[in-house]
C-alpha positions as CSV (number, residue, x, y, z in Angstrom):
1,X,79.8,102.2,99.5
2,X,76.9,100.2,97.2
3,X,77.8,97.6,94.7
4,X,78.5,99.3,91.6
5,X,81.0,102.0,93.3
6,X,82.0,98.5,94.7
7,X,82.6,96.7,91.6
8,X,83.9,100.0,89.4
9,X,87.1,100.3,92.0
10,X,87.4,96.7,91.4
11,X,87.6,96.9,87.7
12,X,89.5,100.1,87.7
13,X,91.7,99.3,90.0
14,X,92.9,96.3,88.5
15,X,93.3,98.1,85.1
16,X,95.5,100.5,87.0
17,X,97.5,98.1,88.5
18,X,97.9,96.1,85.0
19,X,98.9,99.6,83.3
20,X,101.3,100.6,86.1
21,X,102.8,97.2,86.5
22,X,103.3,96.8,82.6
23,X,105.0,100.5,82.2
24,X,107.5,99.3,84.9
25,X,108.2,96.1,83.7
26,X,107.3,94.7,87.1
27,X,108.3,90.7,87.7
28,X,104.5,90.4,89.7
29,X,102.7,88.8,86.1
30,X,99.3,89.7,85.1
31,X,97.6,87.8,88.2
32,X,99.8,89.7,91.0
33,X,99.1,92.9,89.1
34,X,95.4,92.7,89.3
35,X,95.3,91.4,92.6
36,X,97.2,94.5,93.7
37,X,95.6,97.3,92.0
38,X,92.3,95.3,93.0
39,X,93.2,96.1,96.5
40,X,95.0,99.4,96.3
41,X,92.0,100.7,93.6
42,X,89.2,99.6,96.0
43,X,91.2,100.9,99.4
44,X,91.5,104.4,97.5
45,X,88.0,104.7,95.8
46,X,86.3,103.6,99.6
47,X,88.2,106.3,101.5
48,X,87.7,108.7,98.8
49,X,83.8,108.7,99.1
50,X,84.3,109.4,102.5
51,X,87.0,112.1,103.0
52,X,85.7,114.0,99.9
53,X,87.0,113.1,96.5
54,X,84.0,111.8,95.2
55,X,81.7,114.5,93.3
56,X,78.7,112.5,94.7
57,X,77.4,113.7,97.9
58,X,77.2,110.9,100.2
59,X,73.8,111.9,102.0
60,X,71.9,112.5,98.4
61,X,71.2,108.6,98.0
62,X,72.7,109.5,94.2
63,X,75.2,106.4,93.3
64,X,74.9,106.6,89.5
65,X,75.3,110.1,88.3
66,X,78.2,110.5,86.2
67,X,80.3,112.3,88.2
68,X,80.5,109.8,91.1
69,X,81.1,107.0,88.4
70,X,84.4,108.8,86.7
71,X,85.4,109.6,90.4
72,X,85.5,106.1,91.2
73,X,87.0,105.2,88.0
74,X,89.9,107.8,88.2
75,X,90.2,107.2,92.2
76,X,90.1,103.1,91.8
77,X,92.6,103.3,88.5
78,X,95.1,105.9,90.3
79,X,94.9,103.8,93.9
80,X,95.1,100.0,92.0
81,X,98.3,102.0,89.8
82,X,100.3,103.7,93.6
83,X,99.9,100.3,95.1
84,X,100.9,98.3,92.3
85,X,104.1,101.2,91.8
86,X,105.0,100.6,95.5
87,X,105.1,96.8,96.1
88,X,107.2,96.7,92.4
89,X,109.7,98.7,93.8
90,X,109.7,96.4,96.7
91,X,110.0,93.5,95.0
92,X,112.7,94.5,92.7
């Protein structure tokens, strides 16, 4: 994984959590969100790169064409959102 896959599954990932913790009226506030679809959006767009998702092919050396960026965006927004979804529910 390189920086900037790094650092988009960071960003998306904590605007997924945000969005899904906001939709569910979770009690984890905007700090505990983040942190959470931080985690859950980076976990997801790492092992996505390697079991497949990604539209970039690993061994090409090509980390900025625009399908590997929206795969990490989507992948980092939809892991930050599960994990953020999950430890709500717990929580509650």
């Amino acid at each position: 994984m390189d920086i900037v896959s790094l650092g988009i599954g960071l960003l998306s990932g904590a605007a997924g959590g945000n969005v899904a913790g906001s939709v569910m009226k979770s009690g984890m506030g905007t700090l505990g969100r983040s942190v959470t679809g931080i985690v859950g959006g980076t976990l997801l767009s790492f092992v996505g790169q390697y079991i497949g998702l990604g539209a970039a092919d690993p061994m090409a050396g090509a980390g900025l064409n625009i399908g590997s960026i929206v795969s990490n965006v989507a992948s980092g927004g939809i892991g930050g959102a599960i994990l953020t979804f999950i430890l709500g529910k717990i929580m509650k």
